[in-house]
N, C-alpha and C positions, 0 to 999 in steps of 0.2 A: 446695519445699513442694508436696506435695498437696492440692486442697482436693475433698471428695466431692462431687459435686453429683447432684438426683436429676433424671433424665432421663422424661419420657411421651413414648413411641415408639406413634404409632396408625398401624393399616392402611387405609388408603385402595384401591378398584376399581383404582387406577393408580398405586399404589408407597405407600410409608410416608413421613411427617412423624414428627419429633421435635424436640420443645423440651427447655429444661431449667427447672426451678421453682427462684425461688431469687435470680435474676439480675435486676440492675436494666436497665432494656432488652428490647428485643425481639431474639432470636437462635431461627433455627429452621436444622432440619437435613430434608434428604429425599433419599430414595431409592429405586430400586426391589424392594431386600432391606432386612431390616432390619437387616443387620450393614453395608449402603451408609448407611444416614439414620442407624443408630449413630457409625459413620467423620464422616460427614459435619457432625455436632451436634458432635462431640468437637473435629473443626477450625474449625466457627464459637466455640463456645464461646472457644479459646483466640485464634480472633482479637479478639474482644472487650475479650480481659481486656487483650492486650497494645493496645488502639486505644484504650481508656476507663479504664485502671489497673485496678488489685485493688479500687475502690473499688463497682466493677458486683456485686463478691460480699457480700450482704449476711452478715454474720457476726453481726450485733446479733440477728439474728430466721432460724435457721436454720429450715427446711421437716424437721417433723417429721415428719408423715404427711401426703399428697395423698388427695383423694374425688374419683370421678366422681359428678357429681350432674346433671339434668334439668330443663329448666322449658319450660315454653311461651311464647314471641312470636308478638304478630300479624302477619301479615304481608296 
């Protein structure tokens, strides 16, 4: 079985980060291209699934659409 999952791949000054939305847990991929942090997300992902079961893929509430959105913290 396939399951689709949708991936945010950002650029970073010193390579790219990707996660995947969707996943119960925290699983992040990084690279210095982004077909490396693509690769790299794809094989965290699937260690995940097989270290935490199918249970990490939430299927009740699938990721229809993602926003980037903005706010301000103090700091």
């Amino acid at each position: 079985m396939v399951k689709q999952i949708k991936i945010i791949v950002e650029k970073h000054p010193d390579g790219y980060v990707a996660y995947p939305l969707g996943l119960k847990g925290v699983v992040v991929g990084e690279g210095d291209t982004y077909e490396e942090a693509f690769t790299d997300i794809k094989s965290a992902i699937q260690f995940h699934v097989e270290t935490f079961g199918c249970e990490v893929l939430e299927a009740d509430a699938p990721v229809l659409e993602a926003f980037i959105a903005e706010t301000g913290v103090s700091v």
